[in-house]
N, CA, C and O atoms as a Maestro MAE file, in Angstrom:
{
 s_m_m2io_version
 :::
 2.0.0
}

f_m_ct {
 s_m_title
 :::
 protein
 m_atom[336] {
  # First column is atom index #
  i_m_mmod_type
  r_m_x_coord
  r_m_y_coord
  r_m_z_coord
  i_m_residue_number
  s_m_chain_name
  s_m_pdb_residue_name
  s_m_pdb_atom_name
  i_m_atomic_number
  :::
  1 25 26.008 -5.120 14.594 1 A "UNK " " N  " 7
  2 3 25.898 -4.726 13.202 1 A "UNK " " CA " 6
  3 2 24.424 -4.690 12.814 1 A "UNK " " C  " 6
  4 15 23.567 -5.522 13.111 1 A "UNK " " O  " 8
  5 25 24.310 -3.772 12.224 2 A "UNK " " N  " 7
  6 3 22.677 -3.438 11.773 2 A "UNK " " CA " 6
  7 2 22.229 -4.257 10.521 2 A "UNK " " C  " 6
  8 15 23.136 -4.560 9.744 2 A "UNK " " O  " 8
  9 25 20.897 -4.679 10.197 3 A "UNK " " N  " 7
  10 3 20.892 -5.510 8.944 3 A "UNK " " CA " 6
  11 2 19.697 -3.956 8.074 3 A "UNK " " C  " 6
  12 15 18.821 -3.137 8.354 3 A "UNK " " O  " 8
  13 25 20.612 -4.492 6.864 4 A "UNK " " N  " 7
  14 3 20.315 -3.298 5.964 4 A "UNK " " CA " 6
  15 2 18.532 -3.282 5.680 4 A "UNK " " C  " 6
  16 15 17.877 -4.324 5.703 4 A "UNK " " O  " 8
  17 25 18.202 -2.545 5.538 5 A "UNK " " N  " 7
  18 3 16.712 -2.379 5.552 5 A "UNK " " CA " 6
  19 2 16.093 -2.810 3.735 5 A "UNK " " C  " 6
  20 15 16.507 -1.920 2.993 5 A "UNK " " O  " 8
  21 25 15.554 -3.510 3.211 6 A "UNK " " N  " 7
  22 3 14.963 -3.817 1.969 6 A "UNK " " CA " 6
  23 2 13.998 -2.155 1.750 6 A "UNK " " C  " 6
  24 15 13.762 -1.259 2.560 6 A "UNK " " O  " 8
  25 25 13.576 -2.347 0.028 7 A "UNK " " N  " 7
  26 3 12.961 -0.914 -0.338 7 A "UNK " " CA " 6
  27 2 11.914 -1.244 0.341 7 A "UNK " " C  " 6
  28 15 11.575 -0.426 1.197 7 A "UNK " " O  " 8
  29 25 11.201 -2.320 0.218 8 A "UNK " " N  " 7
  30 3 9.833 -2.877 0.284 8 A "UNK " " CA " 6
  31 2 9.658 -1.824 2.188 8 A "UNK " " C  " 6
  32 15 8.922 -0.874 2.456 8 A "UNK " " O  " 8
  33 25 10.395 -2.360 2.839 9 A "UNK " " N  " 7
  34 3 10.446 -1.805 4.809 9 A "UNK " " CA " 6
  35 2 10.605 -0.401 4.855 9 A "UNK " " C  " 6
  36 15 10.076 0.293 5.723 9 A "UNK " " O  " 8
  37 25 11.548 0.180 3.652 10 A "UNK " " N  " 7
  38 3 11.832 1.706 3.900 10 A "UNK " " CA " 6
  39 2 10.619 2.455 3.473 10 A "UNK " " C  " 6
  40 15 10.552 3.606 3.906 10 A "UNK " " O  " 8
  41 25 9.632 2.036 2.702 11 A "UNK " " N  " 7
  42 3 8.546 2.305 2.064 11 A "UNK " " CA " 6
  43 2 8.046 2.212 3.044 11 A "UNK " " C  " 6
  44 15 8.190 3.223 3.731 11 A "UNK " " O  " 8
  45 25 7.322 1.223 3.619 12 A "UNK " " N  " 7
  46 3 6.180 0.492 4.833 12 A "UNK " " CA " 6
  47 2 6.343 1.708 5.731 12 A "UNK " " C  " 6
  48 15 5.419 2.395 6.165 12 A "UNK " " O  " 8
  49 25 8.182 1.953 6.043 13 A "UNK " " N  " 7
  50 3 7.828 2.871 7.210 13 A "UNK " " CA " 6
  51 2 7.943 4.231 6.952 13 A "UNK " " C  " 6
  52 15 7.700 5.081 7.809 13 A "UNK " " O  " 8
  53 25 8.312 4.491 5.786 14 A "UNK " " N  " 7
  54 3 7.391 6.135 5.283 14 A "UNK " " CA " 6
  55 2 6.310 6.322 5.414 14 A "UNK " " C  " 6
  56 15 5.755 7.304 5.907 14 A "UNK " " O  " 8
  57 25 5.781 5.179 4.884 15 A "UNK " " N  " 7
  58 3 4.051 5.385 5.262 15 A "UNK " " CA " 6
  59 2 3.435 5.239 6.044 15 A "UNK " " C  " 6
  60 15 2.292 5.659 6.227 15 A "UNK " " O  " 8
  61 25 4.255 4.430 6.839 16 A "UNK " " N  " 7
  62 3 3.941 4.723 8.505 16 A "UNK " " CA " 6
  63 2 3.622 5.796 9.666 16 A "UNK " " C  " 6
  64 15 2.988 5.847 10.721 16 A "UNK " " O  " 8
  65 25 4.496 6.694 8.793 17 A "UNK " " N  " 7
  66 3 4.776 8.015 9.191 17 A "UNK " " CA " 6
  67 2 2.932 8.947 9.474 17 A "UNK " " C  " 6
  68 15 2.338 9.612 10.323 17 A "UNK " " O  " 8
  69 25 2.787 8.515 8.447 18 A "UNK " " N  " 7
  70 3 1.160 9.204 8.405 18 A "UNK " " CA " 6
  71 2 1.095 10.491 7.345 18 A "UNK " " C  " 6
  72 15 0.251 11.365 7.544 18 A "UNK " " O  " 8
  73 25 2.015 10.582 6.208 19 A "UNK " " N  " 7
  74 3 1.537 11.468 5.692 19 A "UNK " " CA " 6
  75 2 2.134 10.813 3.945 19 A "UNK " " C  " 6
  76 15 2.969 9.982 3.588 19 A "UNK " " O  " 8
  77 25 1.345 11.561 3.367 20 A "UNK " " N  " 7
  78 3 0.451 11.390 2.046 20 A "UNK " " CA " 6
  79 2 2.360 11.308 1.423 20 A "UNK " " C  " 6
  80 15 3.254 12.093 1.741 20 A "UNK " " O  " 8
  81 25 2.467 10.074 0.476 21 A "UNK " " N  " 7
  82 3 3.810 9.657 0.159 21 A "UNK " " CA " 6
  83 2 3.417 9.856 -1.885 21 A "UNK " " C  " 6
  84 15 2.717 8.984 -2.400 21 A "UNK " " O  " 8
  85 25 3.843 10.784 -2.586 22 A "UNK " " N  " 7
  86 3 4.061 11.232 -3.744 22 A "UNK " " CA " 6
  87 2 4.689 10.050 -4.720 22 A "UNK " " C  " 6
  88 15 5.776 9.529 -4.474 22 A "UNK " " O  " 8
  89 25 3.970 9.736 -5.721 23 A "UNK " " N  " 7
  90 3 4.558 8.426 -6.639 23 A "UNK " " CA " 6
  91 2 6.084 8.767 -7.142 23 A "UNK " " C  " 6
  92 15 7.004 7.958 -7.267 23 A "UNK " " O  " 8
  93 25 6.114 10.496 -7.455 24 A "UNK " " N  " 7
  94 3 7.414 10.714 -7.576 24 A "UNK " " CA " 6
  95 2 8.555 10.701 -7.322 24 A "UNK " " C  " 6
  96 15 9.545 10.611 -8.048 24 A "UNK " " O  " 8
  97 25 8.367 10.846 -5.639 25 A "UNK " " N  " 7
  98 3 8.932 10.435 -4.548 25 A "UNK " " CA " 6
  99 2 9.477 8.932 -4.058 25 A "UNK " " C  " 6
  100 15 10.417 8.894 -3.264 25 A "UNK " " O  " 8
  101 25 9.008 7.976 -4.435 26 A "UNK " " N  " 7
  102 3 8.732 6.592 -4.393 26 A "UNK " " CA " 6
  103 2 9.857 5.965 -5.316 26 A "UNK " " C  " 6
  104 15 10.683 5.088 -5.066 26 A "UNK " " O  " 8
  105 25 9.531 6.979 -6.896 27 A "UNK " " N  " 7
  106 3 10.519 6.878 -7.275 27 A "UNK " " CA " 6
  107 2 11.666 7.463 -7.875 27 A "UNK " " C  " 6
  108 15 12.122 7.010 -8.925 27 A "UNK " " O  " 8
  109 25 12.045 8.197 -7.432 28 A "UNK " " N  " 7
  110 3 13.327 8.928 -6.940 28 A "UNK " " CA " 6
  111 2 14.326 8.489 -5.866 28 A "UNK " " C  " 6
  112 15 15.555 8.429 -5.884 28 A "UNK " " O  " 8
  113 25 13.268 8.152 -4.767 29 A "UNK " " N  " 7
  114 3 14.009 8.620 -3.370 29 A "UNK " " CA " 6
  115 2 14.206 6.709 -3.081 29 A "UNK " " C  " 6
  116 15 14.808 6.336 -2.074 29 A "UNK " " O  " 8
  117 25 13.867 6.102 -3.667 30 A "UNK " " N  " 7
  118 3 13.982 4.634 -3.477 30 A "UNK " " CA " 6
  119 2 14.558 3.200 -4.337 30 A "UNK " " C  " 6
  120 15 14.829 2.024 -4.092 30 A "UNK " " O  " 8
  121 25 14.535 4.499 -5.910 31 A "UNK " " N  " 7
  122 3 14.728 3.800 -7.204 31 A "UNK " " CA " 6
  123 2 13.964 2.784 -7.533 31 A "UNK " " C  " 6
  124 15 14.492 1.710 -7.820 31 A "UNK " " O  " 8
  125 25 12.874 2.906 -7.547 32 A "UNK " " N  " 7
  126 3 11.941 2.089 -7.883 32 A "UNK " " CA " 6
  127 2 11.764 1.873 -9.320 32 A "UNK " " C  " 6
  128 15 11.737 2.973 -9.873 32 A "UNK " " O  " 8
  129 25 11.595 0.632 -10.394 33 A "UNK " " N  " 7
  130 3 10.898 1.196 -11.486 33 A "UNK " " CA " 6
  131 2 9.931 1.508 -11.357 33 A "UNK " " C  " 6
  132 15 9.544 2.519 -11.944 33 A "UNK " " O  " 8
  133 25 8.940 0.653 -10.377 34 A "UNK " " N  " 7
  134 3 7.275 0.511 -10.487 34 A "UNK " " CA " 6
  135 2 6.862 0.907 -9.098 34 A "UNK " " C  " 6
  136 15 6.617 0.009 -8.293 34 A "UNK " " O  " 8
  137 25 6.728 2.584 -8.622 35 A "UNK " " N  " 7
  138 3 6.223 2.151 -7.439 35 A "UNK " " CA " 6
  139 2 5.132 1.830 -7.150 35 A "UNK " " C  " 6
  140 15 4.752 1.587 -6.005 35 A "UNK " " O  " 8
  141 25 4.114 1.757 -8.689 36 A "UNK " " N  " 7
  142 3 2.375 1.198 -8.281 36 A "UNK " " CA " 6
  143 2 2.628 -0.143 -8.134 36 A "UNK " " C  " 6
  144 15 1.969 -0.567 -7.185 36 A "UNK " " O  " 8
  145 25 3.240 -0.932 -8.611 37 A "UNK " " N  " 7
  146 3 3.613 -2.323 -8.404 37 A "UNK " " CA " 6
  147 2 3.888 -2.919 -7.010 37 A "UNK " " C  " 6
  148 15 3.600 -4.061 -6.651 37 A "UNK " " O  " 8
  149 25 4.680 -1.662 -6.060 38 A "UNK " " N  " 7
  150 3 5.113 -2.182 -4.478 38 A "UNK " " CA " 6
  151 2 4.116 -1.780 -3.967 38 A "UNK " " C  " 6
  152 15 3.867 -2.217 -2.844 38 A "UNK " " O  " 8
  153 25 3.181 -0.813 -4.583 39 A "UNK " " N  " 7
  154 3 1.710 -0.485 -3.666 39 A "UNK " " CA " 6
  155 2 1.114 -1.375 -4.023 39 A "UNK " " C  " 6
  156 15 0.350 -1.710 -3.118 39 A "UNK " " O  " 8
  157 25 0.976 -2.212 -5.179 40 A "UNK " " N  " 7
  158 3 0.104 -3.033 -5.235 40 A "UNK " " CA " 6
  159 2 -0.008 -4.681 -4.622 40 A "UNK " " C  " 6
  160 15 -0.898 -5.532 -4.606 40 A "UNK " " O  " 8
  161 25 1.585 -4.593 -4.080 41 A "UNK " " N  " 7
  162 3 1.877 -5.989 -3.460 41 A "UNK " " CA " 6
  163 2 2.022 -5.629 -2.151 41 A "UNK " " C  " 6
  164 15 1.824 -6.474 -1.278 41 A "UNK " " O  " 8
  165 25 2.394 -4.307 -1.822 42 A "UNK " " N  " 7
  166 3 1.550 -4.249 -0.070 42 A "UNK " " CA " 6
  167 2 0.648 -4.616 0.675 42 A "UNK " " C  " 6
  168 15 0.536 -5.186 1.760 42 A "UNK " " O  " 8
  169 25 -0.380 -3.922 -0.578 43 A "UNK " " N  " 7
  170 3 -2.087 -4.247 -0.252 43 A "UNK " " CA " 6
  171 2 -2.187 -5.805 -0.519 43 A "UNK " " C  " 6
  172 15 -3.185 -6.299 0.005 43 A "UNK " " O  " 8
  173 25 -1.548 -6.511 -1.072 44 A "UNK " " N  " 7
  174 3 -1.838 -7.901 -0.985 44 A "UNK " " CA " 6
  175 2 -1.661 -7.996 0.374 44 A "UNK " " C  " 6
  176 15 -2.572 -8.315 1.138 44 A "UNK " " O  " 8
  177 25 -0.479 -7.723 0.738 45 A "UNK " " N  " 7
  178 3 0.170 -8.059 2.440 45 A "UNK " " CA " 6
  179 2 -0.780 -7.665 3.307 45 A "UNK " " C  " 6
  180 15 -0.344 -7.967 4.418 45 A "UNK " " O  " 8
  181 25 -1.863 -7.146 3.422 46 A "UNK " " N  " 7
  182 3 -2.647 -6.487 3.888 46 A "UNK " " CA " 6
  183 2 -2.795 -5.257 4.202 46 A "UNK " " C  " 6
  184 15 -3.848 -4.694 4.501 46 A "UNK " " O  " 8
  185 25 -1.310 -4.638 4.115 47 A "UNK " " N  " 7
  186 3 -1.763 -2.468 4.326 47 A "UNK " " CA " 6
  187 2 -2.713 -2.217 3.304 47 A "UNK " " C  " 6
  188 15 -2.731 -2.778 2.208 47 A "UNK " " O  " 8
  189 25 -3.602 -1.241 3.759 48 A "UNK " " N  " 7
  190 3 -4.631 -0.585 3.661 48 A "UNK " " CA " 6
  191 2 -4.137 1.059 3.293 48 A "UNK " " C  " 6
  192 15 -4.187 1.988 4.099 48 A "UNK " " O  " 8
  193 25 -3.637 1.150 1.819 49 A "UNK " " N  " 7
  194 3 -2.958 1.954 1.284 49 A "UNK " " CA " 6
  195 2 -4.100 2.997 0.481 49 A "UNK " " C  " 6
  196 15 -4.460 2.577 -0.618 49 A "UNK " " O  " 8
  197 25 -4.608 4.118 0.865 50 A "UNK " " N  " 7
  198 3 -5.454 4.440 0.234 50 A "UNK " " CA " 6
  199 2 -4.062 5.712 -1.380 50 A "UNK " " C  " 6
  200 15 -2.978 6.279 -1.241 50 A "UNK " " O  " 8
  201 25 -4.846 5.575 -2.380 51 A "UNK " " N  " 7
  202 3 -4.425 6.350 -3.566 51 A "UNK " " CA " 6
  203 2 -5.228 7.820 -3.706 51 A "UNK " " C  " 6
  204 15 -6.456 7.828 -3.789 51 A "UNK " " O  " 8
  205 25 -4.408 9.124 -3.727 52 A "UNK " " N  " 7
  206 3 -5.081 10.152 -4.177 52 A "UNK " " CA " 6
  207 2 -5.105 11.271 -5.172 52 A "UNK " " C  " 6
  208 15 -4.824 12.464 -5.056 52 A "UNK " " O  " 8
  209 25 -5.391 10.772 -5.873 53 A "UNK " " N  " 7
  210 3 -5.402 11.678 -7.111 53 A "UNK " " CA " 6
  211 2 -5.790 13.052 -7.865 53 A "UNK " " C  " 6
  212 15 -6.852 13.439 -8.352 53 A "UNK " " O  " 8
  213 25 -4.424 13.675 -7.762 54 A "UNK " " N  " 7
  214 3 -4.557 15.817 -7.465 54 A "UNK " " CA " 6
  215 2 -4.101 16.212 -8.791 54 A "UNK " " C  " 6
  216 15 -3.235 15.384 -9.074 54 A "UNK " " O  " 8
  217 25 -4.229 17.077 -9.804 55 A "UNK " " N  " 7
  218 3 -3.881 17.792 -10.675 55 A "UNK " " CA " 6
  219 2 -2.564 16.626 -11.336 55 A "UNK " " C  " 6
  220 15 -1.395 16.988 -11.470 55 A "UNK " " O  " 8
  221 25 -3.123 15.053 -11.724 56 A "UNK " " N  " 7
  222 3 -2.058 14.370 -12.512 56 A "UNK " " CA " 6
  223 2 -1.138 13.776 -11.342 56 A "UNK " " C  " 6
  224 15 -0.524 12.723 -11.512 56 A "UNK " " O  " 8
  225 25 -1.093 14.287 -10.502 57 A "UNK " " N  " 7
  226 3 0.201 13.810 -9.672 57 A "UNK " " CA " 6
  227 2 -0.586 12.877 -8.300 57 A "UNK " " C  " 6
  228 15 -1.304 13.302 -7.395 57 A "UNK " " O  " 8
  229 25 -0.151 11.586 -8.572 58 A "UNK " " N  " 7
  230 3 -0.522 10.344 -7.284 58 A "UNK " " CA " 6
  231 2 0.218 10.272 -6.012 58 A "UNK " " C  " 6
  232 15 1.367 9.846 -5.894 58 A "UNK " " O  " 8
  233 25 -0.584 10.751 -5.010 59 A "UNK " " N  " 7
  234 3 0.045 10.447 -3.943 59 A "UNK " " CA " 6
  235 2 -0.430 9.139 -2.774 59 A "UNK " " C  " 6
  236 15 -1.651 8.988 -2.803 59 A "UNK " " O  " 8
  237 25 -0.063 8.647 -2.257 60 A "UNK " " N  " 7
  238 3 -0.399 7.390 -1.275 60 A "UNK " " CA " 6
  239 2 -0.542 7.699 -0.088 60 A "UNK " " C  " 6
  240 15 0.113 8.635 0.371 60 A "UNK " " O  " 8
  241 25 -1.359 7.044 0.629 61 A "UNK " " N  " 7
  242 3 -1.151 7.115 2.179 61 A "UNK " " CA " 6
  243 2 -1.938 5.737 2.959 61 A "UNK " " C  " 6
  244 15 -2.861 5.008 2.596 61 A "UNK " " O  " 8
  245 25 -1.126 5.781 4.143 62 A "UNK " " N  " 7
  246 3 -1.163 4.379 4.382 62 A "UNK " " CA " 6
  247 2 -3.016 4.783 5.702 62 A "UNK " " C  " 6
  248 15 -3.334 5.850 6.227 62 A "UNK " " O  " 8
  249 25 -3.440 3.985 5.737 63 A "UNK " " N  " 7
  250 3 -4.842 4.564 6.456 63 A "UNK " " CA " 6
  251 2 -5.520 3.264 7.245 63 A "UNK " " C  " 6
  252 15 -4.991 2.199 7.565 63 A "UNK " " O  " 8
  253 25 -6.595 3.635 7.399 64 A "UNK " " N  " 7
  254 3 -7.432 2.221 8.433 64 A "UNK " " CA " 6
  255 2 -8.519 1.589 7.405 64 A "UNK " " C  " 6
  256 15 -9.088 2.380 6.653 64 A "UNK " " O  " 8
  257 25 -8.745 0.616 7.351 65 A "UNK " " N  " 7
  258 3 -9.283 0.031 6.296 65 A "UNK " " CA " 6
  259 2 -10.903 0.350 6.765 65 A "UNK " " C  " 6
  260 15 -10.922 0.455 7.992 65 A "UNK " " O  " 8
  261 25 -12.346 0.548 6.138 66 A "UNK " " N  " 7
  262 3 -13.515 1.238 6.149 66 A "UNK " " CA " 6
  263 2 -13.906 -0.161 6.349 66 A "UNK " " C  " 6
  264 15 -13.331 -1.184 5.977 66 A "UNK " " O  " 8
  265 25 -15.731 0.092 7.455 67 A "UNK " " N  " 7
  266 3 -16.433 -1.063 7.477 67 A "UNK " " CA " 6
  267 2 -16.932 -1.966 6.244 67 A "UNK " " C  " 6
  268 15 -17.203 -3.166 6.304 67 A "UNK " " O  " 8
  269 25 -17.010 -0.963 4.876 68 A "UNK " " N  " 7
  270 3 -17.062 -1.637 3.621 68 A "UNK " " CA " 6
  271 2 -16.234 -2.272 3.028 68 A "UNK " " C  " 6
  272 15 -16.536 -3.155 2.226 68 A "UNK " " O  " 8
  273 25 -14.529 -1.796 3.433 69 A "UNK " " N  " 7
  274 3 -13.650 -2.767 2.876 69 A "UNK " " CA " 6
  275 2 -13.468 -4.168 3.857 69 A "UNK " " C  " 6
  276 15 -12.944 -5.186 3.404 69 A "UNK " " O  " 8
  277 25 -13.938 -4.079 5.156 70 A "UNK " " N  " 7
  278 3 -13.550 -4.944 6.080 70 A "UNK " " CA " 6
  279 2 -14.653 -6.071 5.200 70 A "UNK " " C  " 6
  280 15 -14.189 -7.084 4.677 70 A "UNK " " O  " 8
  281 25 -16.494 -5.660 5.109 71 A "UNK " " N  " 7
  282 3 -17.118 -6.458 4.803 71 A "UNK " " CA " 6
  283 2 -17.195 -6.895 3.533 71 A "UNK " " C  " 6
  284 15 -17.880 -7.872 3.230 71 A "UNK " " O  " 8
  285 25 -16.394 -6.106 2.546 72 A "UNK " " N  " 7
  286 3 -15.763 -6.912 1.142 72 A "UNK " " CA " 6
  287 2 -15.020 -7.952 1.078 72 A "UNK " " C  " 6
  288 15 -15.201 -8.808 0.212 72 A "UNK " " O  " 8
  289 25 -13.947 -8.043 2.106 73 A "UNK " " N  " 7
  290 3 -13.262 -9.010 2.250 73 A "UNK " " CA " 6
  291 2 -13.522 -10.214 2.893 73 A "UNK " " C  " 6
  292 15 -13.060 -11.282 2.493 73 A "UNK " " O  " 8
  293 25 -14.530 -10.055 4.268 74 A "UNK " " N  " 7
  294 3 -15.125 -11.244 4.662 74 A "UNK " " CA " 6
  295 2 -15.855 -11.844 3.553 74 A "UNK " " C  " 6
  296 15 -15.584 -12.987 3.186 74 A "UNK " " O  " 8
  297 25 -16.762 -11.150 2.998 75 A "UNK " " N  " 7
  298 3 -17.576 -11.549 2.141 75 A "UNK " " CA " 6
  299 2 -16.640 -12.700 1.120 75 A "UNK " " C  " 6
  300 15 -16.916 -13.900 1.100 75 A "UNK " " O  " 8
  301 25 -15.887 -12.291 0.576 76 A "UNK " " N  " 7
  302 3 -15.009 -12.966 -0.661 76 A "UNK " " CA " 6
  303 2 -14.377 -13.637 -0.028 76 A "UNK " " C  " 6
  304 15 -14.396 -14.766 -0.520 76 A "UNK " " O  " 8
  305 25 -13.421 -13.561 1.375 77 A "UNK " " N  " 7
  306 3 -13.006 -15.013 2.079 77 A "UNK " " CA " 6
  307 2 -14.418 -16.256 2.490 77 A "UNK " " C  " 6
  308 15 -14.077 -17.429 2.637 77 A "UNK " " O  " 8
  309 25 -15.739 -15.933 2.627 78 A "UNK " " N  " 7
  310 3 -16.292 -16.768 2.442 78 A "UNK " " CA " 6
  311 2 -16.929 -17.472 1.463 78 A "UNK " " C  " 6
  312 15 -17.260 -18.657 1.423 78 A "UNK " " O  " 8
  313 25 -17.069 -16.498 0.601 79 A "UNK " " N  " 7
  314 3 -17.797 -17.068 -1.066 79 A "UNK " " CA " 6
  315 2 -16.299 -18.198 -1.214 79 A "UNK " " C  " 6
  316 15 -16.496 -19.407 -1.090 79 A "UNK " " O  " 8
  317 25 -15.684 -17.975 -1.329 80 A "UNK " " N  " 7
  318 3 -13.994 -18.702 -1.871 80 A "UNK " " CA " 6
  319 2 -14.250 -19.810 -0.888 80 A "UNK " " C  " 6
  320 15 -14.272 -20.980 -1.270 80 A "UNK " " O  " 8
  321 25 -14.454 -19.457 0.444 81 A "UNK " " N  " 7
  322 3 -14.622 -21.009 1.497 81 A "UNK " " CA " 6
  323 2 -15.139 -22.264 1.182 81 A "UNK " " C  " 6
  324 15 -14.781 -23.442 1.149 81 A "UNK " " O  " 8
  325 25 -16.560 -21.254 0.864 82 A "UNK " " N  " 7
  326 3 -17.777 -22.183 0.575 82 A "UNK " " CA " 6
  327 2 -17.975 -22.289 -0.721 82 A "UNK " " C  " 6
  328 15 -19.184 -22.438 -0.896 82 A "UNK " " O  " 8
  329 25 -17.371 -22.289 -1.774 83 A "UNK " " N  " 7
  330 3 -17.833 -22.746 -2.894 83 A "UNK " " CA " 6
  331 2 -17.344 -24.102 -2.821 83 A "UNK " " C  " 6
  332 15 -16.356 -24.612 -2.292 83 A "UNK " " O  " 8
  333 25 -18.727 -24.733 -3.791 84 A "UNK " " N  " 7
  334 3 -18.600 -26.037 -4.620 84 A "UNK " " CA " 6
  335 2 -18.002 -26.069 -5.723 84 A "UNK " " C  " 6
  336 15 -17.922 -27.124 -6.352 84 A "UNK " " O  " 8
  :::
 }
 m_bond[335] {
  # First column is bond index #
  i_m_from
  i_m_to
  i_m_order
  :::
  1 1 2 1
  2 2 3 1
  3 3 4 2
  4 3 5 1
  5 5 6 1
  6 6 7 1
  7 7 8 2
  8 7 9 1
  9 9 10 1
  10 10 11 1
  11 11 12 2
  12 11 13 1
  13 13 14 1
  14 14 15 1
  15 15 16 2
  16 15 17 1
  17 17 18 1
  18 18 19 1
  19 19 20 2
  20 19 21 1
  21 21 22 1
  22 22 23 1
  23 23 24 2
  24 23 25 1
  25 25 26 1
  26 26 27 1
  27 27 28 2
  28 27 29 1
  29 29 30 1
  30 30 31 1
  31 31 32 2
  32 31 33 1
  33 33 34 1
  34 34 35 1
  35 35 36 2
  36 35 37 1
  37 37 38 1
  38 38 39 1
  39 39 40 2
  40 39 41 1
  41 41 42 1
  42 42 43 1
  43 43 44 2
  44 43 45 1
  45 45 46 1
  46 46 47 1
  47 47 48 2
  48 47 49 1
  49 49 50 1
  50 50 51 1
  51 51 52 2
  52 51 53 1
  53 53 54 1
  54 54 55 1
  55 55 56 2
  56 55 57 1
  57 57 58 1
  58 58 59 1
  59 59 60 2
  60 59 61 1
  61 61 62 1
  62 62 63 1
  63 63 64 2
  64 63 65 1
  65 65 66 1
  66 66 67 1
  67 67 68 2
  68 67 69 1
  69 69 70 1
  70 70 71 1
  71 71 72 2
  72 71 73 1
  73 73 74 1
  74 74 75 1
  75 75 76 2
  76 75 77 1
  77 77 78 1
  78 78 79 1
  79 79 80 2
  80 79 81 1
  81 81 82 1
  82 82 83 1
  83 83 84 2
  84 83 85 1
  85 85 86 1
  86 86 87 1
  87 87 88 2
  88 87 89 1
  89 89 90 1
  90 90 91 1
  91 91 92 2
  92 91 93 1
  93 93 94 1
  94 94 95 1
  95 95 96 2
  96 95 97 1
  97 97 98 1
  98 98 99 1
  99 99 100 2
  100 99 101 1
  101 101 102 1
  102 102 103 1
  103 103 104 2
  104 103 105 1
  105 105 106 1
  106 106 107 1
  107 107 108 2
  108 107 109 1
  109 109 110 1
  110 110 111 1
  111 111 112 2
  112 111 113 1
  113 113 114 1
  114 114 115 1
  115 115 116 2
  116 115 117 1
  117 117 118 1
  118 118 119 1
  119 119 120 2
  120 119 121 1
  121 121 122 1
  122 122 123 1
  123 123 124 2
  124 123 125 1
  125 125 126 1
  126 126 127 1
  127 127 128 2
  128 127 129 1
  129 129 130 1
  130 130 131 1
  131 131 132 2
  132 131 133 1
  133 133 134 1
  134 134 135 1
  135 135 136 2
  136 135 137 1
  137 137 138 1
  138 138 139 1
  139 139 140 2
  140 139 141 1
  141 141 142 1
  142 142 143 1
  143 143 144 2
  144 143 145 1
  145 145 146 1
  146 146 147 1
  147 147 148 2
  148 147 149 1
  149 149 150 1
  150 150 151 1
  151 151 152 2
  152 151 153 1
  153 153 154 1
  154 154 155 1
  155 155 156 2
  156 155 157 1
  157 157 158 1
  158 158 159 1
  159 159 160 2
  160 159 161 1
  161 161 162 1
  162 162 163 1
  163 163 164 2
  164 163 165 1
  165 165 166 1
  166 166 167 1
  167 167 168 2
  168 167 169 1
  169 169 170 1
  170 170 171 1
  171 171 172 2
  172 171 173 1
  173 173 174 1
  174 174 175 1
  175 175 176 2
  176 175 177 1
  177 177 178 1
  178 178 179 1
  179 179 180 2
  180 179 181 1
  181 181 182 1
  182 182 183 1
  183 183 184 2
  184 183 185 1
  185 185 186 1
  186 186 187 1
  187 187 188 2
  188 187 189 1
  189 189 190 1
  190 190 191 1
  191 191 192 2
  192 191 193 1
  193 193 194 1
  194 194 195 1
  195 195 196 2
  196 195 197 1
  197 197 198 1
  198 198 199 1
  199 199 200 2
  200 199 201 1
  201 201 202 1
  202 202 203 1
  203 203 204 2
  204 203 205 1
  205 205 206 1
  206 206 207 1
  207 207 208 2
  208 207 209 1
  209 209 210 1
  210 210 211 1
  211 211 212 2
  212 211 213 1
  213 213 214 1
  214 214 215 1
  215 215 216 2
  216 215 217 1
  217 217 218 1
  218 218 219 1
  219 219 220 2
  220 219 221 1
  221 221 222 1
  222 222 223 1
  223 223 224 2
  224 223 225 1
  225 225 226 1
  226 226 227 1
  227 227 228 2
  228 227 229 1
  229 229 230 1
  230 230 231 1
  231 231 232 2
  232 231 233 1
  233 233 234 1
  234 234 235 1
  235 235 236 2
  236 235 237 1
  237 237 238 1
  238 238 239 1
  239 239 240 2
  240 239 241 1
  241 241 242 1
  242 242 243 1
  243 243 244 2
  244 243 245 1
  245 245 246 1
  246 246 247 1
  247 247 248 2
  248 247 249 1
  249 249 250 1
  250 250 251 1
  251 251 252 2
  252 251 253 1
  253 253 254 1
  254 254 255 1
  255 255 256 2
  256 255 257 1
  257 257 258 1
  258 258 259 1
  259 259 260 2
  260 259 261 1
  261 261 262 1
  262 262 263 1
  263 263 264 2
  264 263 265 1
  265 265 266 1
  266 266 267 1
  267 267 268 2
  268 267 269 1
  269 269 270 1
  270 270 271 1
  271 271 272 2
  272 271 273 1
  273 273 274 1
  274 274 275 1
  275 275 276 2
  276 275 277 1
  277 277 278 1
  278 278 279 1
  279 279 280 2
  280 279 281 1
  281 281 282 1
  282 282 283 1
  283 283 284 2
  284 283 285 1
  285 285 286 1
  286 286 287 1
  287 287 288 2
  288 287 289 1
  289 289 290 1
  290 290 291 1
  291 291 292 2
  292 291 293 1
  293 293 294 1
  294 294 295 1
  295 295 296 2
  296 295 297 1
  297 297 298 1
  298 298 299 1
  299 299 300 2
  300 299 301 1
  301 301 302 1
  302 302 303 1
  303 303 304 2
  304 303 305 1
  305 305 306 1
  306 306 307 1
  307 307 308 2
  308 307 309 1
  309 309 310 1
  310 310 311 1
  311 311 312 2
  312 311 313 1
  313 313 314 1
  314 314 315 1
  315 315 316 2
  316 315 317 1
  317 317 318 1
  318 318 319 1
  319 319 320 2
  320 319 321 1
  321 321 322 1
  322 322 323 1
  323 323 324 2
  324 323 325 1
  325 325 326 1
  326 326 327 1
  327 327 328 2
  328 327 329 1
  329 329 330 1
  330 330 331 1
  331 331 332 2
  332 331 333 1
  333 333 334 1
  334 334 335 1
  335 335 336 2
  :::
 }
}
C-alpha cells in the first residue's frame, strides 16, 4: 500500500522537475490558500526557490543557491554563533 503524498512533497517534486511552477498553478492544482506561505517555509527547509516576476503573474523555480547566498548564510550562522 502506497502512503499518500502531503501538498508540501507534491510541490517539492514539481519543482523538482526543473521548470518555472506559476503561483496560479500552486493554487489551483494543490488547493492551497497561501502558496507564498509553502514557498516561504521551504526556503526555511533549505530549497533554494528562486521567484520571477512577468507581466503581474509569479512564477517559482526551484534552482542552486549563488556564491552570495551561500556567503550570506555562513556569514549570519556565524554572527548568531559568536555573539555575546
Amino acid at each position: 500500500m502506497y502512503k499518500k503524498l502531503s501538498k508540501t512533497q507534491k510541490v517539492v517534486n514539481l519543482l523538482m522537475k526543473g521548470k518555472n511552477v506559476s503561483w496560479k498553478t500552486l493554487r489551483s492544482r494543490f488547493d492551497l490558500t497561501s502558496p507564498t506561505k509553502l514557498i516561504h517555509t521551504l526556503r526555511k527547509r533549505g530549497f533554494c526557490i528562486y521567484e520571477n516576476k512577468v507581466d503581474g503573474e509569479v512564477n517559482y523555480r526551484l534552482g542552486t543557491p549563488s556564491k552570495a547566498i551561500i556567503a550570506a548564510g555562513i556569514e549570519k550562522v556565524l554572527d548568531t554563533q559568536y555573539a555575546y
